[in-house]
C-alpha positions as a Markdown table, in Angstrom:
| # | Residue | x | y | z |
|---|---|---|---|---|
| 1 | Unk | 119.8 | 129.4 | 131.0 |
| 2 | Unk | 116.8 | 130.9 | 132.5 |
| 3 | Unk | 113.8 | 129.4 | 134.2 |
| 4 | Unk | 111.6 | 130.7 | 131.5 |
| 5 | Unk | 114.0 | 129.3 | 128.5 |
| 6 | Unk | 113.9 | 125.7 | 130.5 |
| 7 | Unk | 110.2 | 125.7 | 130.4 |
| 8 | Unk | 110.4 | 126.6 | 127.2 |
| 9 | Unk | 112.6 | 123.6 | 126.1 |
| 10 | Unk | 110.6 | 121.2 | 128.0 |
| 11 | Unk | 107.7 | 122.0 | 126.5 |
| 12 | Unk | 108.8 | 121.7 | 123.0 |
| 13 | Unk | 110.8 | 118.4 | 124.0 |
| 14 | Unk | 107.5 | 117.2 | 125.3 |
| 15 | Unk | 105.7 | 118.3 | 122.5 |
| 16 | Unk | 108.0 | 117.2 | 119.6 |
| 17 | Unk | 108.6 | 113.8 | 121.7 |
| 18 | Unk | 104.8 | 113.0 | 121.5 |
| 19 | Unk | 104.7 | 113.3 | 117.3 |
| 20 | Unk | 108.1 | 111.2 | 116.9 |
| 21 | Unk | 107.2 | 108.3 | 119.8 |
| 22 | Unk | 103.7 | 107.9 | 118.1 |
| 23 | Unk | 105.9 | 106.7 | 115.1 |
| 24 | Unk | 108.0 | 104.9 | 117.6 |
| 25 | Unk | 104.6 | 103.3 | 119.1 |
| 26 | Unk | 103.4 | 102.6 | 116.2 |
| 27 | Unk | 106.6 | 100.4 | 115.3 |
| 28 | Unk | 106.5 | 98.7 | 119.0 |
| 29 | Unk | 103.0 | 98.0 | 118.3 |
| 30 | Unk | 104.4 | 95.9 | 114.7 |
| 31 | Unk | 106.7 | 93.9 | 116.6 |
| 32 | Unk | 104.9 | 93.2 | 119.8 |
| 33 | Unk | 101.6 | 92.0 | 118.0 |
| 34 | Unk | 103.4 | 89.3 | 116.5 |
| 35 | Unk | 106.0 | 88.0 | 119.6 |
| 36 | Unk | 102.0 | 88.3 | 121.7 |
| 37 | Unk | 100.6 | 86.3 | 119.4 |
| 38 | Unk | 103.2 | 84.1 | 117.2 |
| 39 | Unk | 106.1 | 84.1 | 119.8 |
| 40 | Unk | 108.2 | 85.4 | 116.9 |
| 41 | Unk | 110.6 | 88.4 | 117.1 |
| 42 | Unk | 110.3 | 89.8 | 113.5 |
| 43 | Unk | 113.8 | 91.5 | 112.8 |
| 44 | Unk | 113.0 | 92.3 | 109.5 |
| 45 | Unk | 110.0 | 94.6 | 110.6 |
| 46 | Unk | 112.7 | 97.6 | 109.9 |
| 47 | Unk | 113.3 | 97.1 | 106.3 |
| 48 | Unk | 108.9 | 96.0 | 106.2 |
| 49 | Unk | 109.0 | 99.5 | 107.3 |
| 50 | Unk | 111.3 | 101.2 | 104.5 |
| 51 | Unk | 109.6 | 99.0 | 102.1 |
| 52 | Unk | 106.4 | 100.3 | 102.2 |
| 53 | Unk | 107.6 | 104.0 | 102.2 |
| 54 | Unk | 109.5 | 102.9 | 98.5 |
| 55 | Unk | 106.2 | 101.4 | 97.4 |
| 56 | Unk | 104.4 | 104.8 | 98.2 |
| 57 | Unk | 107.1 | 106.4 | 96.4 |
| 58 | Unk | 107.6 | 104.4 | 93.7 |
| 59 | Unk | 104.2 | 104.5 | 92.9 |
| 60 | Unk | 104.4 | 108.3 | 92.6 |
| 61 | Unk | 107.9 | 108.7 | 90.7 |
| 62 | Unk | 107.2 | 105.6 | 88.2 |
| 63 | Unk | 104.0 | 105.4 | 87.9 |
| 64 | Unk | 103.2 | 109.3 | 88.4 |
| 65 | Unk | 100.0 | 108.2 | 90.4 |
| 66 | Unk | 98.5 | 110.5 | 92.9 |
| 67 | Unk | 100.1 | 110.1 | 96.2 |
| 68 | Unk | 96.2 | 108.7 | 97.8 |
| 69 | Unk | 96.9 | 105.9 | 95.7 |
| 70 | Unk | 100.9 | 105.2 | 95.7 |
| 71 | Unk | 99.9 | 105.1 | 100.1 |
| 72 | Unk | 97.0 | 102.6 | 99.5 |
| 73 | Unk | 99.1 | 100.6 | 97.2 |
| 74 | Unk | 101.6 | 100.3 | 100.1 |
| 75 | Unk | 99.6 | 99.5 | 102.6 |
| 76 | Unk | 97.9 | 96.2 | 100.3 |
| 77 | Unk | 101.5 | 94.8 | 98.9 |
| 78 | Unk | 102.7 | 95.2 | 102.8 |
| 79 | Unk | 100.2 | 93.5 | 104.2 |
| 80 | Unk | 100.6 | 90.9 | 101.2 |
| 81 | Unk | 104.0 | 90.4 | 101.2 |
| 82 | Unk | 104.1 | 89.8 | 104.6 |
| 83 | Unk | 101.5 | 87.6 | 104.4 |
| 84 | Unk | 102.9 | 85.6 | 101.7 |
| 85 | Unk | 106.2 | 85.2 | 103.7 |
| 86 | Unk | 104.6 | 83.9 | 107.2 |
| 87 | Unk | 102.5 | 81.1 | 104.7 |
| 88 | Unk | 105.5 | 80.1 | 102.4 |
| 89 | Unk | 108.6 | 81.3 | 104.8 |
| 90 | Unk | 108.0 | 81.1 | 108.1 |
| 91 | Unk | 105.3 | 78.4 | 108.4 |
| 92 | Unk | 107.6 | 75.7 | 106.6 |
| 93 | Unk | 110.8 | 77.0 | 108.6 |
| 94 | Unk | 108.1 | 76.4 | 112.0 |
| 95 | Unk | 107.1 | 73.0 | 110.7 |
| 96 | Unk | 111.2 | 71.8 | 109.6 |
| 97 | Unk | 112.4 | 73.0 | 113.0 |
| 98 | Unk | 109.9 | 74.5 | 115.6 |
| 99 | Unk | 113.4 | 76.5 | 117.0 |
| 100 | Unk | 112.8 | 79.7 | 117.9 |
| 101 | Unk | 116.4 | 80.8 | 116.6 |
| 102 | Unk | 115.7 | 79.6 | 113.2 |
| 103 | Unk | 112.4 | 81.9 | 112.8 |
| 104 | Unk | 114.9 | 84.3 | 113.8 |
| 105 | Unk | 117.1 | 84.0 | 111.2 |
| 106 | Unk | 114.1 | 83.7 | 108.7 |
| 107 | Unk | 113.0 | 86.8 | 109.6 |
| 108 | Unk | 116.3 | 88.2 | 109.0 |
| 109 | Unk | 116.8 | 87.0 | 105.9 |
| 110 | Unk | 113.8 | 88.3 | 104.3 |
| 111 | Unk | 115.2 | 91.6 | 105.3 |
| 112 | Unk | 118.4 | 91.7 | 103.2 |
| 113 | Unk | 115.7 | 90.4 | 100.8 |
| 114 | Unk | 113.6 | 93.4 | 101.3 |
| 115 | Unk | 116.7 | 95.5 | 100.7 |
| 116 | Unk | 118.1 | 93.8 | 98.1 |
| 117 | Unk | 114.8 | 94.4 | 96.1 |
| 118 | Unk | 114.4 | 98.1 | 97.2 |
| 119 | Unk | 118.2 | 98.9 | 95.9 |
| 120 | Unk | 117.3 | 96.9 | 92.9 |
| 121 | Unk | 114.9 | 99.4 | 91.6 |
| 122 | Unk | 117.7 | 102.3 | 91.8 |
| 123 | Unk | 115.5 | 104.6 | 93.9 |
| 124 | Unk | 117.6 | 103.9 | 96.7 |
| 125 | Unk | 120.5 | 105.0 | 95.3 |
| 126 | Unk | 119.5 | 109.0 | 96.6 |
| 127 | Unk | 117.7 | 110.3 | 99.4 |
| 128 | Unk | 113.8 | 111.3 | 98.7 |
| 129 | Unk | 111.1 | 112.2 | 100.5 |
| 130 | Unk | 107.4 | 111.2 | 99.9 |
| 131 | Unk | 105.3 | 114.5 | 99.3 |
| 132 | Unk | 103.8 | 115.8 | 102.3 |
| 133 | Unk | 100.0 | 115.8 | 102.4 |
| 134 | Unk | 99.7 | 118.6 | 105.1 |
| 135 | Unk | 101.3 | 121.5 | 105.4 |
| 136 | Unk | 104.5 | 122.7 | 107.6 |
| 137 | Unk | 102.5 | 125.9 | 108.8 |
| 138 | Unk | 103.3 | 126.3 | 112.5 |
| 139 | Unk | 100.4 | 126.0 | 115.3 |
| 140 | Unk | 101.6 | 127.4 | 118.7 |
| 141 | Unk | 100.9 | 125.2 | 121.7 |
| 142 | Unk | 101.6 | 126.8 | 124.5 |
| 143 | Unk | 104.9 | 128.6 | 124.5 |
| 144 | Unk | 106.4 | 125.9 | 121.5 |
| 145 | Unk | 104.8 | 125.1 | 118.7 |
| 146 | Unk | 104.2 | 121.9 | 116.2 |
| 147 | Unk | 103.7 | 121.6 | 112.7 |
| 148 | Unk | 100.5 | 120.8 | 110.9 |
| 149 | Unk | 102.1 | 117.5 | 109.4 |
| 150 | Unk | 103.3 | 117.2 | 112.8 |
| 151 | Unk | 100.3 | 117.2 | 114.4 |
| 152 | Unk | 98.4 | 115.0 | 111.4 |
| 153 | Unk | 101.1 | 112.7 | 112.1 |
| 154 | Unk | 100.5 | 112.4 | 115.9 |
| 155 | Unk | 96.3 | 112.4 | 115.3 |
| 156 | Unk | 96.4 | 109.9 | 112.9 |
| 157 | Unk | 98.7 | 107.4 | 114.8 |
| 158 | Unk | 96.9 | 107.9 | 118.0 |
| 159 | Unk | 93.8 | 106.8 | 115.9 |
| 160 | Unk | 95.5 | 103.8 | 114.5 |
| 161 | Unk | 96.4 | 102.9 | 118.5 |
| 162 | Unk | 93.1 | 103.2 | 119.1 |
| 163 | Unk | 91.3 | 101.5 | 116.6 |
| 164 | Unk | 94.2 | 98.5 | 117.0 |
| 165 | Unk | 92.9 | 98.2 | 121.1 |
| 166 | Unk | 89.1 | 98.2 | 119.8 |
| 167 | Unk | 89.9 | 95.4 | 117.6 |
| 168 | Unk | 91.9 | 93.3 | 119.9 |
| 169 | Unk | 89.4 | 94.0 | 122.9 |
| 170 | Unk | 85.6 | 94.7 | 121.7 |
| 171 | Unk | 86.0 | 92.4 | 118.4 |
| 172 | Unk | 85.6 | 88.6 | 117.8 |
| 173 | Unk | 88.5 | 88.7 | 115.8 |
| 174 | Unk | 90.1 | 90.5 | 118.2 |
| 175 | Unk | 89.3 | 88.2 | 121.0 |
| 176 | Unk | 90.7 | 84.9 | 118.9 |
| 177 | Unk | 93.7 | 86.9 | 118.0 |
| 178 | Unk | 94.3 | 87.2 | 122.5 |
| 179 | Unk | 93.4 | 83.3 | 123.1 |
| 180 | Unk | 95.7 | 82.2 | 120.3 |
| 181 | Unk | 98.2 | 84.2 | 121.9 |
| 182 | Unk | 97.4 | 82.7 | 125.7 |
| 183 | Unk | 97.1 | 79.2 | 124.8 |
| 184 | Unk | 97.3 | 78.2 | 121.0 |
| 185 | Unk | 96.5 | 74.5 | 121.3 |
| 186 | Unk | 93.2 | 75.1 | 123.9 |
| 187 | Unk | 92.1 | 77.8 | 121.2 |
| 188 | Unk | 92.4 | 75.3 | 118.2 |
| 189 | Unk | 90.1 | 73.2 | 120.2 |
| 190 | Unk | 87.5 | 75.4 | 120.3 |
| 191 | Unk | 87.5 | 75.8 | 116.6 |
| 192 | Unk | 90.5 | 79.2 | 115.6 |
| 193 | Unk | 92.5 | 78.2 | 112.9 |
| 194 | Unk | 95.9 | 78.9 | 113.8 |
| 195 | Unk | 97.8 | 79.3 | 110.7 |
| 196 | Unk | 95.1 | 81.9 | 109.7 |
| 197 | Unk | 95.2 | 84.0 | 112.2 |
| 198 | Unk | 98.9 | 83.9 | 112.1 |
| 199 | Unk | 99.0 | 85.4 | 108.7 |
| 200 | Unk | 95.7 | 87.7 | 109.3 |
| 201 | Unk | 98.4 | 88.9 | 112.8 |
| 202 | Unk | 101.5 | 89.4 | 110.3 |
| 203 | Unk | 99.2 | 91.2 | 107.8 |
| 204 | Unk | 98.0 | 93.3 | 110.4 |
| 205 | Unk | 101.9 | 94.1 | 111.8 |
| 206 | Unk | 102.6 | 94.6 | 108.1 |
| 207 | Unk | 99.6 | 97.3 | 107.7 |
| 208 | Unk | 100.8 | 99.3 | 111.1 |
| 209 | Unk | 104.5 | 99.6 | 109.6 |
| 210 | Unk | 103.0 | 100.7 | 106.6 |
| 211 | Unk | 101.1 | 103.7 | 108.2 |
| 212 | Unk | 103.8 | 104.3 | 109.9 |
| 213 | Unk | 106.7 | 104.7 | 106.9 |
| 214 | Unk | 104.1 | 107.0 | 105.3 |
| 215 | Unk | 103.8 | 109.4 | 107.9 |
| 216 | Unk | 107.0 | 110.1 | 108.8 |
| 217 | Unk | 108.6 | 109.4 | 105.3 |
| 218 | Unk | 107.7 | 113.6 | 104.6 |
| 219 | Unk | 109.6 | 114.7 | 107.3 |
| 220 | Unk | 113.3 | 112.6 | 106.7 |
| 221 | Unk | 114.9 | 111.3 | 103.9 |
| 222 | Unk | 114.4 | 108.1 | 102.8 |
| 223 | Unk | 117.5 | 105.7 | 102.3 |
| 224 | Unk | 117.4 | 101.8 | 101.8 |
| 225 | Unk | 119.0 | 102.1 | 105.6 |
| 226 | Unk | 116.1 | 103.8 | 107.0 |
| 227 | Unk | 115.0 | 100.6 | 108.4 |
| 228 | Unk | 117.4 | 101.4 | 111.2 |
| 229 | Unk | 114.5 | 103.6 | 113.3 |
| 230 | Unk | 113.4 | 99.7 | 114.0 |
| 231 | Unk | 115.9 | 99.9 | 116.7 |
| 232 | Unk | 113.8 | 102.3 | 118.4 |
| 233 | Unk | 111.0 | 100.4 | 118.2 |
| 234 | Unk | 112.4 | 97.7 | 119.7 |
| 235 | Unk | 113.4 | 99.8 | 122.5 |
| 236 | Unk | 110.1 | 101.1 | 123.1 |
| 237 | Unk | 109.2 | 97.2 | 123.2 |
| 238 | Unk | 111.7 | 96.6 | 126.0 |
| 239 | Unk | 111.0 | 99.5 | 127.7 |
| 240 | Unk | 107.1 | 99.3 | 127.8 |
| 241 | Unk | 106.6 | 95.2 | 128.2 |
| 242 | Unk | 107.6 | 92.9 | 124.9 |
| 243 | Unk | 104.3 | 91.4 | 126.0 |
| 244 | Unk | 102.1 | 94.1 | 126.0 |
| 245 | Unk | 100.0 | 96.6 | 124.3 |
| 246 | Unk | 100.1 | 99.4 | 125.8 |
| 247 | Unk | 103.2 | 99.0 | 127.1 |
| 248 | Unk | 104.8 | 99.7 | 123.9 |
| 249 | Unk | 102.6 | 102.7 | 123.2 |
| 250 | Unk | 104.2 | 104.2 | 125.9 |
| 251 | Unk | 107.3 | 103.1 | 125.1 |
| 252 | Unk | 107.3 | 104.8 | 121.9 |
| 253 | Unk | 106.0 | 108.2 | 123.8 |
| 254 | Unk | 108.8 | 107.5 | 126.7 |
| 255 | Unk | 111.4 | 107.0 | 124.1 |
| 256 | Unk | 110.5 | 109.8 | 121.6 |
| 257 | Unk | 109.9 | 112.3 | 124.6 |
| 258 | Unk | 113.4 | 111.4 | 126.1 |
| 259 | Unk | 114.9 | 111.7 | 122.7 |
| 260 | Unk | 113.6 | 115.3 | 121.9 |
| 261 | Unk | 114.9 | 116.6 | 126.3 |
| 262 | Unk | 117.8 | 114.7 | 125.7 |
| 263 | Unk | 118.8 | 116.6 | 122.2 |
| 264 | Unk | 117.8 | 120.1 | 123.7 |
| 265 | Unk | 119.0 | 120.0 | 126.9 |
| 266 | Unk | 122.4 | 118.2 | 126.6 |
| 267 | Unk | 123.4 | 117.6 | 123.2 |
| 268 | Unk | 122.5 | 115.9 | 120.2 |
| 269 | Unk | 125.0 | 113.7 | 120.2 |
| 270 | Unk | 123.8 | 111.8 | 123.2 |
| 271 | Unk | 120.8 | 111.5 | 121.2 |
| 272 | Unk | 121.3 | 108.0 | 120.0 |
| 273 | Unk | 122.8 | 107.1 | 123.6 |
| 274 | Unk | 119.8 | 108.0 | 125.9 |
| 275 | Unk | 117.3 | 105.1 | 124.7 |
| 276 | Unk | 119.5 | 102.4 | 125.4 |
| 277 | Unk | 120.5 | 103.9 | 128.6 |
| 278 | Unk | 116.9 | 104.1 | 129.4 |
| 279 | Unk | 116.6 | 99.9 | 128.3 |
| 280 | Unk | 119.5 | 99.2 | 130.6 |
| 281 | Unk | 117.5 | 100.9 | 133.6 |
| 282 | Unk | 114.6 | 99.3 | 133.2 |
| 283 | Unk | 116.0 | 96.2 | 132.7 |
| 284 | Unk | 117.8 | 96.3 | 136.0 |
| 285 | Unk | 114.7 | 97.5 | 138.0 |
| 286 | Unk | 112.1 | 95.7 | 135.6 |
| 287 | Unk | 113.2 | 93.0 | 133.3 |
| 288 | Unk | 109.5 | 92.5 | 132.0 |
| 289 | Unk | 109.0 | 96.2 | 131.3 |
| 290 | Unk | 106.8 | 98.8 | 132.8 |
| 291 | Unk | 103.7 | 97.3 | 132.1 |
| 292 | Unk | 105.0 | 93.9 | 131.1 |
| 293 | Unk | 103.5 | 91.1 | 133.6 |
| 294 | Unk | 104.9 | 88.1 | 134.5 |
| 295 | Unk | 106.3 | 85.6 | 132.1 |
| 296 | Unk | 104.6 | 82.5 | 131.8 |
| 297 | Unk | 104.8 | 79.5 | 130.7 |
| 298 | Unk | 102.1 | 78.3 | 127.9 |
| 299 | Unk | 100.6 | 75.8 | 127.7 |
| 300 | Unk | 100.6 | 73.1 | 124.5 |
């Protein structure tokens, strides 16, 4: 292999790694929002995920809606049904037992419900594909070159990034959303209602997952198992700093770039391996992540 045919790979890993770790930052972002803030580890975030890319679908199969409004129907029953389970689920699973395994196992429950209700409806039963809004006409970057979807996909999640750090920085809500996550008691004091900002936070987590199954559900096939690209989310999580924000944004990008080099350069086989090898060094030389800071105790 040449110099010129290296070059060529790395920028087309780089390139192709950025569109596919937005999704995975995006994911990160789902899950780390609600351990900051709750000091839950939502494992049914994957199938919240597939969910909302059947409810898009759905919508435009059964219902033979335009696909605008099969994509804003999923994002409102997402954010709803997640909001619904953190009041009726996990609030009275937090008040019977306050252990953390417990939420666990909540949260994993209500995702073999998910996917019990999605298989239910029989669209599961063969691989689709939402309609893609943008087109698969090639724009050359460089010496490689990206899709137009590919690159909508990319814009739009960066935006989403974006306007998720405004909120949690420049906005009240924002700011109430950080202090509930610091020190939940000392923030109930000064008058932030806990158990609505922890639904307003899994809304929220609900809403990004949603965006994010509707962007990339154009460019795979959708399966009842396609909840499984969670794993890489939580990767990104681990590698970036379970406690922060832009940790797992870059994460996602670390993950989804190593991904695309790993699959040209050796094979795509090792593919699947090179995130977890990549959690297992970090770990080692980080525990906390790369941008993770140091764990502390809250206090009550």
């Amino acid at each position: 292999m040449s110099l010129a045919d290296i070059w060529l790979f790395v920028q087309q890993g780089v390139l192709s790694g950025l569109v596919t770790g937005s999704i995975y930052a995006l994911l990160a972002l789902s899950v780390v929002i609600i351990f900051k803030t709750t000091d839950v580890a939502n494992f049914a975030q994957g199938e919240i995920f597939m969910t909302a890319a059947y409810i898009a679908l759905y919508c435009v199969v059964i219902f033979a809606t335009t696909l605008f409004v099969g994509i804003i129907t999923s994002f409102v029953l997402t954010m709803l049904f997640c909001a619904v389970f953190q009041r009726l689920i996990l609030r009275q699973v937090q008040k019977a037992s306050g252990v953390a395994v417990n939420l666990v196992i909540a949260t994993l429950g209500f995702s073999y419900f998910l996917k019990g209700v999605v298989r239910s409806t029989g669209l599961g039963d063969t691989p689709r594909s939402l309609p893609a809004v943008f087109s698969s006409e090639s724009i050359p970057i460089g010496q490689a070159s990206i899709t137009q979807l590919d690159a909508a996909i990319f814009l739009i999640a960066v935006g989403v990034m974006m306007g998720l750090f405004f909120m949690f920085n420049r906005t009240r809500f924002g700011k109430a959303l950080r202090a509930v996550g610091m020190n939940p008691r000392g923030s109930q004091l000064v008058g932030v209602n806990l158990d609505r900002m922890h639904i307003l936070i899994w809304a929220i987590s609900g809403l990004i997952s949603a965006i994010a199954a509707v962007l990339i559900a154009p460019k795979i096939l959708m399966t009842t198992d396609m909840g499984h690209v969670m794993m890489l989310g939580f990767a990104a999580a681990i590698i970036g700093g379970f406690n922060s924000l832009p940790g797992a944004v870059v994460g996602g990008f670390i993950v989804g770039i190593l991904e695309n080099l790993v699959g040209l350069f050796i094979s795509t086989n090792a593919i699947v391996v090179a995130p977890f090898l990549a959690i297992m060094v970090i770990l080692l030389l980080r525990p906390q992540g790369l941008l993770g800071g140091k764990f502390q105790v809250k206090k009550l």
